[in-house]
C-alpha positions as CSV (number, residue, x, y, z in Angstrom):
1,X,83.4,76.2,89.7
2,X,80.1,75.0,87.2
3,X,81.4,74.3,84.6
4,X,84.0,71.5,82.6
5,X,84.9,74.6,80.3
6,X,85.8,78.4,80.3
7,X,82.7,80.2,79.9
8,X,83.3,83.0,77.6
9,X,81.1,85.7,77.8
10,X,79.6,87.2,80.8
11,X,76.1,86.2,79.5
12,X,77.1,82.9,80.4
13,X,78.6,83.2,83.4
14,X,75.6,84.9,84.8
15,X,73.4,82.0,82.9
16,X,75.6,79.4,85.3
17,X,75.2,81.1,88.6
18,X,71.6,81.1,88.0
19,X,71.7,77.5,87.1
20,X,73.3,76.4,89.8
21,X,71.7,79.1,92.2
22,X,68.6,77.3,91.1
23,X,69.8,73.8,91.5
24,X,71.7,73.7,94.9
25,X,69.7,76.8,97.2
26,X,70.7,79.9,98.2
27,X,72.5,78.2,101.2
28,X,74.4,76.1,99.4
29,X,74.9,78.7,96.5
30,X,77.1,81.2,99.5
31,X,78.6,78.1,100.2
32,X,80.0,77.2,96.9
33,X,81.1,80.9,96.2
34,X,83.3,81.0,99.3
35,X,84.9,77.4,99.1
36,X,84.9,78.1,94.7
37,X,83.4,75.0,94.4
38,X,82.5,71.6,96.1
39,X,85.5,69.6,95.6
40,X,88.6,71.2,97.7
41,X,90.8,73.0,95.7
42,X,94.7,75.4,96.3
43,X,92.6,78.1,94.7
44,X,89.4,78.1,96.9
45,X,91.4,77.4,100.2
46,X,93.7,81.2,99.3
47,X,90.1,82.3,98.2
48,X,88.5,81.7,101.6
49,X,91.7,82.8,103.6
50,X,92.6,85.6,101.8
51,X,88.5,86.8,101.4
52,X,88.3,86.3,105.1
53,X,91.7,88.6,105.6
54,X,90.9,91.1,102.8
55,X,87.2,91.7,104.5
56,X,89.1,91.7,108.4
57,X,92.0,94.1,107.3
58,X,89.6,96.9,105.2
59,X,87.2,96.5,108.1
60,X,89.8,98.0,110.8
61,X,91.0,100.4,108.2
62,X,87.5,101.8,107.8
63,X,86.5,102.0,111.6
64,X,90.5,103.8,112.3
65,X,89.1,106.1,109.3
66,X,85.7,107.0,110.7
67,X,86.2,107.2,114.4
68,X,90.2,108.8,114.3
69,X,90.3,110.0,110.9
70,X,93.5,110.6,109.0
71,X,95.1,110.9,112.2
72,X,95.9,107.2,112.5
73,X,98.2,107.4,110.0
74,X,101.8,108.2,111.3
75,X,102.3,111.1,108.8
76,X,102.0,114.7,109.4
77,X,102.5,117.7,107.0
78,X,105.3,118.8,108.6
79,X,107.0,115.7,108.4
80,X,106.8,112.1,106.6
81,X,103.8,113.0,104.0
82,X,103.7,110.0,102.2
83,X,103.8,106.7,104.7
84,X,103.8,103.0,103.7
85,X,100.2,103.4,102.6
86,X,101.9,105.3,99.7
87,X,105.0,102.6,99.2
88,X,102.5,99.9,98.9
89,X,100.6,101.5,96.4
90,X,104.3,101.6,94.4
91,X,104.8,98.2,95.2
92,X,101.5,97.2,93.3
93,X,101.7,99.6,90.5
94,X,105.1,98.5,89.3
95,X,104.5,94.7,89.9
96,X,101.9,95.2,87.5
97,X,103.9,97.5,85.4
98,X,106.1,94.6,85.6
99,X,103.5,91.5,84.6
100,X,102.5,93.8,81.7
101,X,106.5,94.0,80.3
102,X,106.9,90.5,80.9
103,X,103.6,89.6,78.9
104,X,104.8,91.7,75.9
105,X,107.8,89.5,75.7
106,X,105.4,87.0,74.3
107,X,102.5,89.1,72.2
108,X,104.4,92.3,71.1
109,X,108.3,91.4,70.9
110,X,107.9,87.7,69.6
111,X,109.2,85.5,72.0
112,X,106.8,82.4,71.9
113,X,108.1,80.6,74.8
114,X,106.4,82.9,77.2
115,X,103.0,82.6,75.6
116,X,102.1,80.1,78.7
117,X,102.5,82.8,81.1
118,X,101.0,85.9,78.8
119,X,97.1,85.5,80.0
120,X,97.9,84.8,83.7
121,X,100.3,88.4,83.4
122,X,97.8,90.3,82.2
123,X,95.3,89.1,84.7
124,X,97.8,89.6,87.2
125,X,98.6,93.0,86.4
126,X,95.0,94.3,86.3
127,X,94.2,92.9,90.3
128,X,97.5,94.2,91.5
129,X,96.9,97.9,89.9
130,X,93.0,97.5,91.3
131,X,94.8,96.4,94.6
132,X,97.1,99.2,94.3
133,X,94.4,102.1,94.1
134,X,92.7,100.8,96.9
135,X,95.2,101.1,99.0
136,X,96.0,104.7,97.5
137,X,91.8,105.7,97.5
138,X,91.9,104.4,101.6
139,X,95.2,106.1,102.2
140,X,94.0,109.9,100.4
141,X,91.3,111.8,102.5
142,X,88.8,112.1,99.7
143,X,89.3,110.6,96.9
144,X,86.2,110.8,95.0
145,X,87.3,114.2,94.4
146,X,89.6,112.8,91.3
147,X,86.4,112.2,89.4
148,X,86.2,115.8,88.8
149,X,89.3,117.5,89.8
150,X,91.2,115.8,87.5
151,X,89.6,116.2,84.3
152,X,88.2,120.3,85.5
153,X,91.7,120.6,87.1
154,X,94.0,119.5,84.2
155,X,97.5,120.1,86.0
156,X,98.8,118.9,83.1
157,X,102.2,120.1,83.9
158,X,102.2,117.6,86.6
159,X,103.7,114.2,86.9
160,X,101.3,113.1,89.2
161,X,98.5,114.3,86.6
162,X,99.8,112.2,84.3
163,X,101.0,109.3,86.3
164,X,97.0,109.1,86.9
165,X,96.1,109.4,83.1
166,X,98.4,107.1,82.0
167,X,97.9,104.3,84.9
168,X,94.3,104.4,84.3
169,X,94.7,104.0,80.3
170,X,96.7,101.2,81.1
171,X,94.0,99.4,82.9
172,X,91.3,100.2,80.4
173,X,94.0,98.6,78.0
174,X,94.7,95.9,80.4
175,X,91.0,94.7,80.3
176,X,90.6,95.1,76.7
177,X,93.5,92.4,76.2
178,X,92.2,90.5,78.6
179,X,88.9,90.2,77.4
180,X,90.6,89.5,74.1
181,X,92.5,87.2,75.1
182,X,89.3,85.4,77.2
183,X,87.8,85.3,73.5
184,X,90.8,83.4,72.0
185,X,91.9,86.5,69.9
186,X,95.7,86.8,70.1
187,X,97.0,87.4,66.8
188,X,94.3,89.4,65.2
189,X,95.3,93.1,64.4
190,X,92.8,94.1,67.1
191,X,94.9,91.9,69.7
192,X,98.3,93.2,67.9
193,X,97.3,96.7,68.5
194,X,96.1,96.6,71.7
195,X,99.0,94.5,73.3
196,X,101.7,97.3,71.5
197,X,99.5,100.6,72.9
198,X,99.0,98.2,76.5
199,X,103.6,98.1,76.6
200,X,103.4,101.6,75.4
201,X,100.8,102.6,78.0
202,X,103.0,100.9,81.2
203,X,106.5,102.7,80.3
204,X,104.6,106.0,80.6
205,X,102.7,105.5,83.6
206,X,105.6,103.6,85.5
207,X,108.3,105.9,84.1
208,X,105.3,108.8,85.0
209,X,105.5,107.5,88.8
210,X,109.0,107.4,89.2
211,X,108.8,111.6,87.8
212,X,106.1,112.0,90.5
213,X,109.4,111.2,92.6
214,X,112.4,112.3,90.3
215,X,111.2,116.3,90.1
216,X,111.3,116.9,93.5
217,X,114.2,119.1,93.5
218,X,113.5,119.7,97.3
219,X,113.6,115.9,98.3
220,X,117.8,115.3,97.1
221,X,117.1,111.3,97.5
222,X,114.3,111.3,94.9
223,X,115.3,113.8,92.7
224,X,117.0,113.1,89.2
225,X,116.1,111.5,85.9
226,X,117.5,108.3,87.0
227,X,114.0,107.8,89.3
228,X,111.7,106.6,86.2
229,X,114.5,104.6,84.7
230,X,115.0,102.8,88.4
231,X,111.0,102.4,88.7
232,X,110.5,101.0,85.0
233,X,113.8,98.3,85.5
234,X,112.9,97.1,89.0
235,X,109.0,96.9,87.9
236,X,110.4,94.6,85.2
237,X,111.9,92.2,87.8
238,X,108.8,92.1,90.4
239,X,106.7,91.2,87.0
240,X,109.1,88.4,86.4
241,X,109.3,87.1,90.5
242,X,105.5,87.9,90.4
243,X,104.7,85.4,87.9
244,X,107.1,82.5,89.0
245,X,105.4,82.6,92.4
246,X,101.8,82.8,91.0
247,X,102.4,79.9,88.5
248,X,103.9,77.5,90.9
249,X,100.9,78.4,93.2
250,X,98.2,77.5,90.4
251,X,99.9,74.0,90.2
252,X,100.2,73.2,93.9
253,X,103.7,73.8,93.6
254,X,104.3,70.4,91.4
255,X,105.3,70.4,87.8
256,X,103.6,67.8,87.1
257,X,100.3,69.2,86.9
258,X,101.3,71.8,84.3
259,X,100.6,71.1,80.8
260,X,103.5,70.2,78.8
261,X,104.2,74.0,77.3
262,X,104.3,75.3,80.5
263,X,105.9,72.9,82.0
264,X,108.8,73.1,79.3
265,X,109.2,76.8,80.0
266,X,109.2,76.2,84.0
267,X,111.8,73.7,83.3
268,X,114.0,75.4,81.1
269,X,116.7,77.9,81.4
270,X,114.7,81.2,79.4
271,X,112.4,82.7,82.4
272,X,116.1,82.2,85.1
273,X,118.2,83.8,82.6
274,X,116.0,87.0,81.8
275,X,115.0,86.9,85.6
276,X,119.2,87.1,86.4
277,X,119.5,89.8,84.0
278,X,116.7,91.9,85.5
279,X,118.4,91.5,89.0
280,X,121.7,92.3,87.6
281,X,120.7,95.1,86.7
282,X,118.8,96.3,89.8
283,X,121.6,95.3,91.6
284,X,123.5,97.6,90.1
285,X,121.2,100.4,89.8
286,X,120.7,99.9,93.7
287,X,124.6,100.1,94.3
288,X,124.7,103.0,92.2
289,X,122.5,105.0,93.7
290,X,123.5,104.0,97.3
291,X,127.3,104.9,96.4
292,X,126.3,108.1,94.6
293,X,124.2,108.9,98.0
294,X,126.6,108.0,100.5
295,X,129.4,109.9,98.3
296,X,128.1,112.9,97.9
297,X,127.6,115.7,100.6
298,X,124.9,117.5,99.4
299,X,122.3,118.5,101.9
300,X,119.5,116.4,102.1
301,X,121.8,113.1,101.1
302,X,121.9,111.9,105.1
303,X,119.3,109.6,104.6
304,X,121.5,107.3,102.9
305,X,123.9,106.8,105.6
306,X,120.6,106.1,107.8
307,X,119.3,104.3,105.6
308,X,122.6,101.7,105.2
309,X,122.5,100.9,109.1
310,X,119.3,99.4,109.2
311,X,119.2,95.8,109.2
312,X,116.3,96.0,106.7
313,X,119.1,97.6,104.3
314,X,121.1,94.2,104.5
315,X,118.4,91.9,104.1
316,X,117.3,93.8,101.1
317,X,121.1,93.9,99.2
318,X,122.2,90.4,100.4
319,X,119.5,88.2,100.9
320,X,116.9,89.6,98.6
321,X,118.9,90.2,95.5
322,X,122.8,89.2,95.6
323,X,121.1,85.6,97.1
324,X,118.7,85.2,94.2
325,X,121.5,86.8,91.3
326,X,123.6,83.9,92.2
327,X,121.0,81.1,92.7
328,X,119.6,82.0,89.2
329,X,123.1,82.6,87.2
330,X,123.8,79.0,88.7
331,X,123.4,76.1,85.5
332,X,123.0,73.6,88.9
333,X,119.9,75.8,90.7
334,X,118.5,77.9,88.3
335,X,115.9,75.4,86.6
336,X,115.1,73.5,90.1
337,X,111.5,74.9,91.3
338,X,112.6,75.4,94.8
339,X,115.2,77.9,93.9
340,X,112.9,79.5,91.4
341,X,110.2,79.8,94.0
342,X,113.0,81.2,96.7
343,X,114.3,83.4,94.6
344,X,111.7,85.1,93.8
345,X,110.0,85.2,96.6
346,X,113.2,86.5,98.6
347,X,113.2,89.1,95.4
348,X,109.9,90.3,96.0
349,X,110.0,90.7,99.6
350,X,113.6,92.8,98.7
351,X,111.4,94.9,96.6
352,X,108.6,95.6,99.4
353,X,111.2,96.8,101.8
354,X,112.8,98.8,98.4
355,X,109.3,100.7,97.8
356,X,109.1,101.5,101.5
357,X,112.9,102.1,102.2
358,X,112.7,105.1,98.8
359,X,109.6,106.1,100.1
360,X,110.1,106.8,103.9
361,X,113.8,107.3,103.4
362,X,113.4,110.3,100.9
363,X,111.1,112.0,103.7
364,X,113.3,111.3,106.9
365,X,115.8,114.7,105.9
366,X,113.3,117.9,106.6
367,X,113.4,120.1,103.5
368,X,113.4,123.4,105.8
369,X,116.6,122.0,108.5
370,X,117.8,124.3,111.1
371,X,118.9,124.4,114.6
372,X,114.8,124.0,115.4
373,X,114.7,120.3,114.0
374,X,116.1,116.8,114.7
375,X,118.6,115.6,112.2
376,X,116.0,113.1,110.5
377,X,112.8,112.3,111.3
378,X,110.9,109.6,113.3
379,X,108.6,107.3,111.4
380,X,106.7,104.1,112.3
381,X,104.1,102.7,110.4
382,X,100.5,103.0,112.1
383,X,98.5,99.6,113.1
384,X,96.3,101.1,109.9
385,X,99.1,101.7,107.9
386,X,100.2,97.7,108.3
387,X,96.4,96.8,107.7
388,X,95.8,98.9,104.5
389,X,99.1,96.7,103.5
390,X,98.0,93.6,104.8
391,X,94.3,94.5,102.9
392,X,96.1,95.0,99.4
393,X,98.2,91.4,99.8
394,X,94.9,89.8,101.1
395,X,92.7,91.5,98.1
396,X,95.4,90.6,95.2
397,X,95.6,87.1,96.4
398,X,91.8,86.3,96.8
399,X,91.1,88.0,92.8
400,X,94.1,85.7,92.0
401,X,92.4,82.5,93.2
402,X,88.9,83.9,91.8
403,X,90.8,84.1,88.6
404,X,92.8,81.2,88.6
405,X,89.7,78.8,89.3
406,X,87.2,80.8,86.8
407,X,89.6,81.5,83.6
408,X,91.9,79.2,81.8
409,X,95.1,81.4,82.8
410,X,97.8,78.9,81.1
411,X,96.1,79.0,77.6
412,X,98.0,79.9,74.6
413,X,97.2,80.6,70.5
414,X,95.7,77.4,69.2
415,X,98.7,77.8,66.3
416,X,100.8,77.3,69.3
417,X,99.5,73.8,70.1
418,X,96.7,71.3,69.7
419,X,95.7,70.4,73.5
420,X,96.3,72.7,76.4
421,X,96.1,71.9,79.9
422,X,93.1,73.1,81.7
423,X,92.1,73.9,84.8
424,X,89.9,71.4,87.2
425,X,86.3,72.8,87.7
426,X,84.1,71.9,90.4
């Protein structure tokens, strides 16, 4: 935005704005923050848009929240707890549980042909976890309270306890690397160290969220070891549809303005083939547990056959994964950008219906059933419910473009190679 170069401290980021605060007037200075420069760019134009949605969306949420209360949300104790407030906030955490694993392919397991998209992963996973918890801090009544209840509470023999711990180490982590990485530091054994605890930290706190689920005994749909498994796997494969979208978008969707590294890895066959394999295996995992449902008459199991009727159920399977499985395992489609960009979009909009299908869809049984209740319950999502969503897409998307226009997000270890391709400042 003021600069030809990544600054790299925030001494002299601060040292810029001032500099140009002085130079252009505060008028012009509110200007240039909300367009991200003076020369139109992709990034500034989703900056504006999505600021401008972000702002609308939390806006609404906090007059429904001050003038109804809780009561605007479509969930009732005695019913559907957790709404889509609370799949939206799953949907987030494991995309960046997801960005993290796929990150680590590059600094903790090796594989140096996914250095170009390491730095833009880890800034991606720590604005989709910060979009995640505030979604979750809108959607719980007060929750400042976790400043002190957790740490006087110490429930430590429950998931959710930990799923907290854990998801909050992981950001601290997160921003460490980043910083490191913002520095140029990837191989010392500072970088090393943190990058192996930063994997170590997201398979606890995403396996940790899918226990939150899994040791429910009284909720049949959720319960089982097989939950964290599921969450860790399918947060693997909205890391990997995550990042082939958010690349493509940096570029204006046109190869030709990556740098040659990254363009050799968008071009090449590594990123379709580990994305196949990662919905291969969801597919699987989400046949299994749909057959294992629908099979078994165990009380509490009838929201499966609900759940297989809906039309959201179909899109999901058919168009959302078996669509993508097959465009990627194609030699013919699977290195052209316009199937990588529709598969993975089609896979990350199969995912948000996912969250919100094992969410709601757990909930719709009553534990306590007798001749008193309806055979499943009713749920629609709340006007507030759909803007706390729409306020968590808005919020990732505007730190994205932020990020995107401030940080040199495709940079790699100089070892790797001699020039990089930068980013255009304003």
């Amino acid at each position: 935005m003021i600069a030809k170069q990544e600054p790299k401290s925030f001494g002299e980021v601060f040292a810029l704005l001032s500099r140009l605060y002085r130079e252009e007037g505060a008028v012009n200075f509110l200007k240039l923050c909300f367009t991200l420069g003076k020369t139109p760019t992709p990034a500034g134009r989703w900056w504006m848009w999505s600021s401008i949605l972000t702002v609308a969306a939390f806006l609404f949420v906090m007059y429904q929240l001050v003038f109804v209360g809780h009561s605007s949300f479509n969930t009732s104790s005695d019913g559907v707890n957790w709404g889509m407030a609370i799949s939206t906030y799953v949907f987030f955490a494991l995309i960046s549980s997801g960005l993290t694993m796929i990150a680590s392919l590059a600094m903790v397991f090796g594989f140096k042909q996914f250095y170009p998209v390491a730095k833009r992963c880890i800034f991606l996973a720590i604005i989709t976890l910060a979009s995640g918890f505030a979604v979750l801090a809108l959607e719980l009544g007060h929750p400042f309270r976790m400043l002190w209840a957790m740490p006087t509470g110490m429930q430590v023999m429950s998931p959710m306890f930990w799923m907290g711990v854990f998801y909050s180490i992981d950001l601290v982590l997160l921003f460490i690397k980043f910083y490191l990485l913002w520095q140029e530091d990837w191989d010392s054994p500072l970088s090393k160290f943190v990058g192996a605890a930063s994997f170590v930290a997201v398979i606890l706190a995403s396996g940790m969220l899918g226990l939150v689920f899994g040791s429910m005994v009284m909720r049949p749909m959720w319960y089982g070891p097989f939950t964290s498994i599921y969450f860790m796997l399918t947060a693997a494969l909205c890391g990997a549809a995550a990042i082939v979208v958010t690349t493509y978008m940096a570029y204006g969707f046109d190869r030709r303005n990556m740098g040659p590294h990254l363009r050799e890895l968008a071009e090449g066959a590594d990123l379709p083939k580990v994305f196949a394999t990662l919905i291969g295996i969801t597919l699987v995992m989400f046949l299994t547990r749909f057959w294992v449902g629908l099979w078994s008459n165990l009380d509490g199991m009838d929201g499966f056959h609900a759940l297989v009727r809906t039309p959201l159920f179909h899109v999901e399977l058919w168009l959302g994964l078996v669509v993508p499985f097959v465009m990627m395992l194609s030699p013919g489609m699977q290195t052209k950008m316009s199937h990588q960009m529709t598969a993975a979009f089609l896979v990350l909009g199969a995912m948000f219906i996912n969250r919100y299908e094992f969410i709601i869809g757990g909930q719709l049984v009553p534990m306590f059933k007798g001749m008193w209740a309806a055979s499943l319950l009713p749920y629609e999502p709340s006007a507030t419910e759909w803007a706390l969503t729409v306020m968590g897409i808005g919020m990732s998307l505007a730190l994205y473009a932020l990020g995107e226009k401030l940080f040199h997000l495709s940079a790699v270890p100089p070892t790797l190679l001699e020039t990089e391709d930068r980013p255009a400042y304003a």
